[in-house]
N, C-alpha and C positions, 0 to 999 in steps of 0.2 A: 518351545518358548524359552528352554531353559540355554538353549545354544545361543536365541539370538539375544539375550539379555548379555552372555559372555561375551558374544563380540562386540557390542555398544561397547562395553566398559572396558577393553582386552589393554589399550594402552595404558591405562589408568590401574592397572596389576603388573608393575615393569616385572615381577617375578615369574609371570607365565611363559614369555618366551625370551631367551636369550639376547641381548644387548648386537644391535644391530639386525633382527632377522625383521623385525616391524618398521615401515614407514613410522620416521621421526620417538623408534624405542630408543629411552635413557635423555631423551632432549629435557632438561629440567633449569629455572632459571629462579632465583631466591629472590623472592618480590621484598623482605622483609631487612635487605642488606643495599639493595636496588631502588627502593621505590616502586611506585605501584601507576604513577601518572605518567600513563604512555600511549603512544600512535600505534596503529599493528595495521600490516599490508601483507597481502600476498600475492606470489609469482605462478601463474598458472604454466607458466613455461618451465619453471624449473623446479615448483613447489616448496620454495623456500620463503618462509614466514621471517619478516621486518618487524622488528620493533623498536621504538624511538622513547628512551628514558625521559620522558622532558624534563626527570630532575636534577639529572648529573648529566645529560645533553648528549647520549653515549647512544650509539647504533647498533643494537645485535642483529644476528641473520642465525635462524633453527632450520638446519639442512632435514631433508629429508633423511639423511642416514643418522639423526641423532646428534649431531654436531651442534653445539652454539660457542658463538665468535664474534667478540668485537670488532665492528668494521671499520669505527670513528668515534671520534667525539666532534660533534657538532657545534657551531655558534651557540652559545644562550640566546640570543634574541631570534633565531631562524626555526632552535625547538620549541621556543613558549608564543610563538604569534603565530604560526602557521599551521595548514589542515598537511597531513599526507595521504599519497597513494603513487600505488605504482602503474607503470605507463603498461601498457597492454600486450607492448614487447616484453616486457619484462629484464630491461635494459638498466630501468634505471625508476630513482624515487622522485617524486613531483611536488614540489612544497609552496603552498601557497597563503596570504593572507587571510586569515579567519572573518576578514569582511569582505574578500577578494580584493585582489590587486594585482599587487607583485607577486612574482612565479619565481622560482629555483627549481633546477636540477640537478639531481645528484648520481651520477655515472657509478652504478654499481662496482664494475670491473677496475676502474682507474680511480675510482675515489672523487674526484674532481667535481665541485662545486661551482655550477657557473647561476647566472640570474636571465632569465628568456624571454621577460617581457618587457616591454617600452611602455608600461603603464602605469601606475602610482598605488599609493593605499587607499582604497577607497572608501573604508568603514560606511559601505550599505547593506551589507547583506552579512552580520552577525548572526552565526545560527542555521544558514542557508545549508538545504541538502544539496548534493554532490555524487557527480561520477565521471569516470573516464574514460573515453571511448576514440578508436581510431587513431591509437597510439598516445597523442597525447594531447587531446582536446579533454577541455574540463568544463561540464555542463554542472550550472547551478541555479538554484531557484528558490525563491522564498528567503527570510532573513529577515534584521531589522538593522537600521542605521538612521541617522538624526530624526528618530522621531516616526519612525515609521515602520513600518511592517510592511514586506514586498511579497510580489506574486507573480512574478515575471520569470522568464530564463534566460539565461546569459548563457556563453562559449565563450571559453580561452580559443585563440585560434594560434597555432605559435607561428607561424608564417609571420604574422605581423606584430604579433607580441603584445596584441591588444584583446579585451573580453568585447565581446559585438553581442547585441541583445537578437536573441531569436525571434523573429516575427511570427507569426501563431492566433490563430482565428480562437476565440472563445475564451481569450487571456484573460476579462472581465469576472468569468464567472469562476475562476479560482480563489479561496479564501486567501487573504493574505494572514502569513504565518511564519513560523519560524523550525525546525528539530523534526523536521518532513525526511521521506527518506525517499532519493530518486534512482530508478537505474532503468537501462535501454535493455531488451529483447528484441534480435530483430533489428525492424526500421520503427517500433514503438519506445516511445518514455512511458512508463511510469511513475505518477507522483503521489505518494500515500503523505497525509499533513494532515494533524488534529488542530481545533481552534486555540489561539493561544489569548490567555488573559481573564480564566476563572469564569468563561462560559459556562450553559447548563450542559452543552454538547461533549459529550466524551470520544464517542465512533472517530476513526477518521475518517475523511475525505477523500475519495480516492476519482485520481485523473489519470487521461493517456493522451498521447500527443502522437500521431500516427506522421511522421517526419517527410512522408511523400505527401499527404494532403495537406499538413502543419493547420490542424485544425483539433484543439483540445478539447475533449468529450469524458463525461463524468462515466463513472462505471457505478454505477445503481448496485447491482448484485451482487459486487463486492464490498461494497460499503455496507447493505444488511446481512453478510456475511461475515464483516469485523465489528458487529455492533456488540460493546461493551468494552471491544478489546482495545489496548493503547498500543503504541507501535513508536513513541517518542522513547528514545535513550535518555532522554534526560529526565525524565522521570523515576527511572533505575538509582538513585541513587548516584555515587563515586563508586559503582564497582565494573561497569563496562569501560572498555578502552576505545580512544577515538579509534574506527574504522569507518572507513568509506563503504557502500554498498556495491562498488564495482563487481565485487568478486564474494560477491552475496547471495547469488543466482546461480542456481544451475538451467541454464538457458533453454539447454533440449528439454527437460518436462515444464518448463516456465514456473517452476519454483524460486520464490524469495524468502529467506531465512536472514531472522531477527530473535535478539535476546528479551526475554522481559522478566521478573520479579515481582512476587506474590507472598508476603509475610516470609521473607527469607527463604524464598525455594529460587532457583534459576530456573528458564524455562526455554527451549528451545521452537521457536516460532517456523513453524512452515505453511507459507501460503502459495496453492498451489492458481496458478491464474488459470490453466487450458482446463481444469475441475471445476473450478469456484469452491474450492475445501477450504479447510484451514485444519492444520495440525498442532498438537500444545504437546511438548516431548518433555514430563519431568526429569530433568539431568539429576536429580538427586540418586533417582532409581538407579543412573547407573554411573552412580559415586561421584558426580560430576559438580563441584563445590563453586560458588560466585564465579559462573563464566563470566568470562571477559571480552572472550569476541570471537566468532564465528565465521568462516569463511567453504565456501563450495569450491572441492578440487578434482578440475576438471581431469586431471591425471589417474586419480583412484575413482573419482565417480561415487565419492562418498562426504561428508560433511566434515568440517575441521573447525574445534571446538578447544580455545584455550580457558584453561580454568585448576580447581584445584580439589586434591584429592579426599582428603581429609575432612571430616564435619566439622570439628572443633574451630575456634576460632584459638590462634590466628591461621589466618589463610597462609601460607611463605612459599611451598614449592611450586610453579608454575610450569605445566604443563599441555604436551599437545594430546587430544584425542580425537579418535577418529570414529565416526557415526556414522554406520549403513541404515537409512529410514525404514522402518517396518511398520504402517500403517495398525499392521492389528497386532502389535504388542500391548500389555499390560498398562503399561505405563505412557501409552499416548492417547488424547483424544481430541476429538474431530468435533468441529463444528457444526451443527447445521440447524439451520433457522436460526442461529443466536443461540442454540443451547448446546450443550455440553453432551455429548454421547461416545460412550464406546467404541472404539474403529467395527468392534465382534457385532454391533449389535446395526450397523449401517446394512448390511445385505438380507434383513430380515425386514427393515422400514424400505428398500427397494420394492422387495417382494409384494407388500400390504400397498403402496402405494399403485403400481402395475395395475395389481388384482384391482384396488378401488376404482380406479382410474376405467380401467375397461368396462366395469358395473357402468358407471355413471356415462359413460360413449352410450353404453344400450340403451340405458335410461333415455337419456337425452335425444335418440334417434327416435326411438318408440312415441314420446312427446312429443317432435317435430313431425311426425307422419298423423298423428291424433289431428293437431290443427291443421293440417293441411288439408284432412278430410274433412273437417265441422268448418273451416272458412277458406275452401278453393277461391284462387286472385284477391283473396284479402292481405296478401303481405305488406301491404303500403300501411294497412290501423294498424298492425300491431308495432309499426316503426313512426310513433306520431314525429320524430327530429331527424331533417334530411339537413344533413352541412355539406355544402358545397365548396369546394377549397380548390381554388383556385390560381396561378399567378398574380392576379389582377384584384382579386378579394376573396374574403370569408364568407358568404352566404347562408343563414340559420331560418331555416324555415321551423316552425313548432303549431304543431294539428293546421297546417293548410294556412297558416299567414310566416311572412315573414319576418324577423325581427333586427332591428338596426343595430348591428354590434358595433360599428365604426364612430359612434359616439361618444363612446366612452371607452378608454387606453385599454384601462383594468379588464373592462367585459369583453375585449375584443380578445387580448392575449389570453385569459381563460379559456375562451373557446376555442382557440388555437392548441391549446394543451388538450382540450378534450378531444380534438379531433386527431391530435396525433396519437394517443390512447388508442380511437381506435382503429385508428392504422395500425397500430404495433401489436392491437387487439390484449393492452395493459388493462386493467379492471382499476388498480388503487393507483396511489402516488403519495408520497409522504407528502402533507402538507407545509416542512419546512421548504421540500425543492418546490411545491408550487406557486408558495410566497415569493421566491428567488424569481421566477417567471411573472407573476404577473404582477407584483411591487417591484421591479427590479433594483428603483432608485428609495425606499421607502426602508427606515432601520427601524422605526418603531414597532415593535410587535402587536402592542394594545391597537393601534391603528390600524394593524393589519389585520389583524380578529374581525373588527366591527366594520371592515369593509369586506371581508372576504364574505363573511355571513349576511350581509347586504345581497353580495353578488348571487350567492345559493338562493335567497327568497325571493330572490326577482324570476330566476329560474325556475326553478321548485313552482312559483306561484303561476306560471307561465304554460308551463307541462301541465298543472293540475295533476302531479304526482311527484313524489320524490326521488328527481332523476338524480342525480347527485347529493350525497352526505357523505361531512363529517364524522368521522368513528376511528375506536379504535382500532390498531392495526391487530390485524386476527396473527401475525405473528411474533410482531414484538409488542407486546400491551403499552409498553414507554411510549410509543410514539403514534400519532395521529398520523391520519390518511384520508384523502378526498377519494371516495370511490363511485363510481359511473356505474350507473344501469345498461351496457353494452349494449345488450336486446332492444331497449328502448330508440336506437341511432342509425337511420345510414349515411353515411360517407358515401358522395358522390363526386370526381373530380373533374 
C-alpha cells in the first residue's frame, strides 16, 4: 500500500528522483505571476501538455522531459472567445468560437496562424460539450444561444469549412442542456449532460450514438450508477482549466476521467463504461492540491493530472503529476448501487451475492417443479396477460377477453413499455423515463401523476390484481419506479 501511495504522488516530491530521470520531473509554471485562466490540451503523439494564459494571451508547451517554453503570444480576441484542443495528429491547436463558428489553426512547428472555416459566429451553442476526432473534425452538442437550450450534434468538417448538423434517430429524447461532456470510443459518442436551470434532478443523463446505425439510445445503468454524482465543470468553481475531453479517455479499458470538488477536496473521477464502476480518487491523499485538469497518456498508459502541491492557500506552483489507478487503494472508492464502498470490500459483496443468487436458482426451480406437479397444462391461469406484439398492432388480452389499447395514445404506449420489459425481462423502470414514453409531449408533472395513476387502476382493476405499482426504488429510495409482476405476462409475437 505504502509503494503504491509513493508512486501516485512521486512527481509531486521533485526531491525523490533527480531532475530529468521522470516523465515531465521539474516542469513547474507560477500561476500567481501568470494568472490562473487558462485552456490546457494535450498531444498523445508527443506528450507534451498546451496551455493558453487567456490573461496575458501567451502559449506554453510542458515537454515531457521537464521543459516549459513560451511558444507565442496570441491575439486578445482569439484567447478570450475561443474553446481549444488539439488535432489527433498532434500537429497542431484548433481554436474555435465558444458558440461555434469560426475555426483557427495554429501550426505548432512553424507557429503560423491561419482561419479554416467559411462560416461565421454563430452564438447557438454557448456551453456546448466538445471533441475531436479524425484529425480535425469537431463534434458539439448541447448549448444555449438566443433563448434557447440545444440538444443536437454538429461536425466541423474542414473540407468545406462549414459545421453540418449530424442526423441521428432518437435526437428528441435528449435533454436540452448545456456543460455536458462528449467524447467518441470506437465508432460510439458519448454524451454525459445534467439538467440545467435549478431542476430537482441532480444525476446526469447519459446517452450514446452508435455512428454506424446513427441512432441515440440512453444508457439506464449508467445513469443509476452516477446517481448523486455531478460531472459539470461548471459547478467546480474557477479552479478547473478549460479542457476538452478528447484526451480524457483511455479508450482500450473505455474509461472517462473527470475533476470534481467536495468542501475543498479535488477529486479525480473515473468512469469505467466496459464495468459500469465508477471510481472517486481523493487527490489530497496524494498531495494533489486544486487540480486543474486531467488528461489520459496514451504513451505512459497512466493518468495526467495538473494541480498543486501544497495545502496552504495560495495555490502558485503548478504542476504536472502522474497517476497509475489502483482500484483497491485507501484512498479510492467505488460506486455501486449509488453508494459509496471500499474497492477492499467489492470482492466480499461478489462473493454474498454469487452464493445468494445460486440459493434463490434452487429455490426458484424447486417452486416451479411444486406447481408443475399440483397443476400439470395449467400454465395458461397462472399467466392471466397474453400481449401480442406485433408489426401491425399491440394485442392485450387480460383473463380470456381482450382489451382495446388503441384508444387511447397514453394506454397504448404504456403497454408498449411493459411489453418491452418483458422482453428485456426488466422488472422496474424509474417512473421519470416512463413519463418521457408515454407523455412524450406533456411538461406538467401534477398532470402526469393523475393520469399515470388513472392508467394503473384501469389495469390493476382489470387483472383483479395489482399487476403493476408505483413504489419506491428498492435501490435508490430518491426515486420512484413502476414495477411489473413478470410472472403474471406472456409475450407472444
Amino acid at each position: 500500500m505504502i509503494k503504491t501511495f509513493i508512486m501516485g504522488v512521486i512527481l509531486g516530491l521533485l526531491s525523490v528522483y533527480p531532475q530529468g530521470e521522470e516523465p515531465y520531473e521539474g516542469a513547474e509554471l507560477d500561476l500567481n505571476t501568470r494568472g490562473s485562466n487558462h485552456s490546457a490540451a494535450y498531444s498523445q503523439s508527443t506528450g507534451d501538455i498546451f496551455l493558453l494564459d487567456r490573461s496575458t494571451h501567451e502559449l506554453y508547451k510542458i515537454g515531457m522531459d521537464g521543459s516549459v517554453e513560451i511558444l507565442d503570444a496570441l491575439e486578445e480576441e482569439l484567447s478570450n472567445r475561443r474553446r481549444m484542443e488539439i488535432t489527433t495528429s498532434g500537429d497542431a491547436l484548433l481554436f474555435w468560437d465558444i458558440g461555434v463558428g469560426r475555426v483557427f489553426r495554429y501550426d505548432i512547428e512553424s507557429g503560423e496562424l491561419s482561419r479554416i472555416d467559411t462560416s461565421r459566429d454563430h452564438r447557438t451553442m454557448f456551453g456546448h460539450a466538445a471533441t475531436v476526432t479524425d484529425g480535425e473534425y469537431i463534434y458539439a452538442i448541447g448549448g444555449y444561444g438566443y433563448w434557447e437550450l440545444r440538444n443536437f450534434l454538429i461536425r466541423f468538417e474542414p473540407e468545406s469549412g462549414q459545421w453540418e448538423r449530424v442526423e441521428a434517430g432518437n435526437t428528441d429524447q435528449i435533454i436540452r442542456s448545456r456543460d455536458g461532456l462528449l467524447f467518441q470510443i470506437g465508432n460510439t459518442f458519448y454524451y454525459l449532460v445534467e439538467e440545467y436551470g435549478g431542476t430537482s434532478r441532480h444525476s446526469p443523463y447519459v446517452y450514446k450514438l452508435d455512428s454506424e446505425l446513427s441512432v441515440w439510445n440512453r444508457v439506464y445503468d449508467t445513469e443509476r450508477l452516477l446517481a448523486g454524482f455531478t460531472i459539470s465543470a461548471s459547478t467546480s468553481g474557477n479552479y478547473q482549466f478549460r479542457h476538452e475531453v478528447t484526451n480524457r479517455v483511455d479508450r482500450e479499458a473505455k474509461k472517462l476521467g473527470y475533476l470534481s470538488r467536495d468542501t475543498g477536496t479535488s477529486y479525480l473521477n473515473l468512469l469505467n463504461l466496459a464495468e459500469n464502476s465508477h471510481y472517486r480518487v481523493d487527490l489530497s491523499s496524494l498531495n494533489i492540491y486544486d487540480a486543474r485538469a486531467v488528461f489520459f497518456s496514451e504513451k505512459l498508459n497512466r493518468w495526467l493530472i495538473l494541480g498543486h502541491s501544497q495545502a496552504p492557500q495560495p495555490r502558485s506552483s503548478l504542476r504536472v503529476y502522474i497517476y497509475e489507478h489502483d482500484p483497491e487503494a485507501y484512498f479510492v472508492e467505488v460506486t455501486v448501487a449509488g453508494r459509496y464502498l471500499p474497492a477492499s470490500v467489492i470482492a466480499i459483496g461478489f462473493i454474498i451475492i454469487i452464493t445468494g443468487g445460486l440459493i434463490l436458482v434452487m429455490l426458484f426451480r424447486n417452486q416451479e417443479s411444486e406447481v408443475a406437479e399440483d397443476e400439470p397444462g395449467s400454465g395458461s391461469a397462472s399467466k392471466p396477460i397474453v400481449i401480442q406484439d406485433n408489426e401491425e398492432e399491440l394485442t392485450v388480452t387480460i383473463n380470456g377477453g381482450r382489451i382495446p389499447t388503441s384508444r387511447d395514445a397514453s394506454m397504448e404506449k404504456l403497454w408498449l413499455v411493459i411489453a418491452e420489459m418483458v422482453k428485456s425481462n426488466t422488472e422496474s423502470i424509474l417512473i421519470s423515463d416512463l413519463d418521457q414514453k408515454i407523455f412524450p409531449n406533456q411538461t406538467q408533472q401534477s398532470n402526469n401523476s393523475r393520469r399515470r395513476k388513472k392508467l394503473f387502476g384501469l389495469i390493476n382493476d382489470t387483472c383483479g390484481f395489482d399487476f403493476i405499482k408505483e413504489e419506491r426504488s428498492k435501490v435508490d429510495k430518491r426515486y420512484k419506479v413502476l414495477t411489473v409482476d413478470l410472472y403474471r405476462v406472456l409475450l407472444e409475437d
